[in-house]
C-alpha positions as CSV (number, residue, x, y, z in Angstrom):
1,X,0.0,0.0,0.0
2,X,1.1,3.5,-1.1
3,X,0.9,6.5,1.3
4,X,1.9,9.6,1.3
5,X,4.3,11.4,3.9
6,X,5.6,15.0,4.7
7,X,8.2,16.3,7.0
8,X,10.1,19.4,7.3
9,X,12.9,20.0,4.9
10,X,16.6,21.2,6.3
11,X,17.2,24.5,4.1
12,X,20.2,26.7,4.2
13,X,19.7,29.8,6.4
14,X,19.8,31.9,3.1
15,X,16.5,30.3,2.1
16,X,13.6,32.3,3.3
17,X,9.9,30.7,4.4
18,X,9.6,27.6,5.3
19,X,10.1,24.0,3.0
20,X,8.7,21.5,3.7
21,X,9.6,17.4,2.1
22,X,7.0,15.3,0.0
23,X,7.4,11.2,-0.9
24,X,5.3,8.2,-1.7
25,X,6.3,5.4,0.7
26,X,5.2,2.0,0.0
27,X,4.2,-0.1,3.4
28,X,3.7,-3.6,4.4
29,X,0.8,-5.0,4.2
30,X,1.5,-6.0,7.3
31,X,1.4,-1.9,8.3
32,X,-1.2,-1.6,6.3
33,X,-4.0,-4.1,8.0
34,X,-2.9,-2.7,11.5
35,X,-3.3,1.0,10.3
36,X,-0.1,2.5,11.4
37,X,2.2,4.3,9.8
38,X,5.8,5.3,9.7
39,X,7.4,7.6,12.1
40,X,9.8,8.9,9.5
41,X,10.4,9.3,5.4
42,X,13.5,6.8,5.5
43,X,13.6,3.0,3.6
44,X,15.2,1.8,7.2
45,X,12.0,2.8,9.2
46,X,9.7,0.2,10.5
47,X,7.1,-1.7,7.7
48,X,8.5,0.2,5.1
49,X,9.2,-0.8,1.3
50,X,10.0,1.7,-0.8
51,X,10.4,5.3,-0.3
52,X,9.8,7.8,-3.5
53,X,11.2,10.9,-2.8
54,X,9.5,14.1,-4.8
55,X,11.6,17.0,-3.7
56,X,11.4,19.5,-1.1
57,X,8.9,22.4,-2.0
58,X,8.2,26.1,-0.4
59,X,5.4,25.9,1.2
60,X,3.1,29.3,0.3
61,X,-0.1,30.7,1.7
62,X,-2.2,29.7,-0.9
63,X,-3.5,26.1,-2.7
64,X,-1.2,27.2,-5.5
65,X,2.1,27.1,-4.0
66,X,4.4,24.5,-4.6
67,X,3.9,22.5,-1.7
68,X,0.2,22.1,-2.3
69,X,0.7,21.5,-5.9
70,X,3.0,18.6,-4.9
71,X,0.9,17.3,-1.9
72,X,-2.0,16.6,-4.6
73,X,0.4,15.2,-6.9
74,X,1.2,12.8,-4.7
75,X,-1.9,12.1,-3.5
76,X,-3.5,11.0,-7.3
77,X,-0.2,9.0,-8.1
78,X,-0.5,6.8,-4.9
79,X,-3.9,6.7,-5.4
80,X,-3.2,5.1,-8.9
81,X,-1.2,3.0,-7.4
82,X,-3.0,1.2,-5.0
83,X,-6.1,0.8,-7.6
């Protein structure tokens, strides 16, 4: 099973706003009956497969910033994916 994770991304202090990470992460099934998830974005994490990382994006104060953009993204692909 696909899902889809975010954490904060580690920018250089001459970056201004905030970035935040995006990635599909495949599961166990395992994971997946029991409903948990991963603590962190990382293929050596607990009941995880396969990690697809997809960048780190700014994150903006509307739905059209890059962040949000990416977040839906993701969203369809794994959704394709576990179909």
């Amino acid at each position: 099973m696909w899902i889809v994770m975010t954490s904060a991304a580690r920018m250089p202090r001459s970056c201004r706003g905030s970035y935040r990470n995006v990635a599909l992460v495949k599961i166990t099934p395992q994971y997946a009956a029991e409903g948990r998830r991963p603590k962190i974005i990382s293929k050596r994490a607990r009941g995880v497969e396969t990690v697809e990382h997809l960048g780190h994006h700014n994150v903006g104060k509307t739905e059209r910033c890059a962040y949000c953009v990416a977040l839906a993204e993701a969203q369809e692909r794994a959704d394709r994916l576990n179909a």
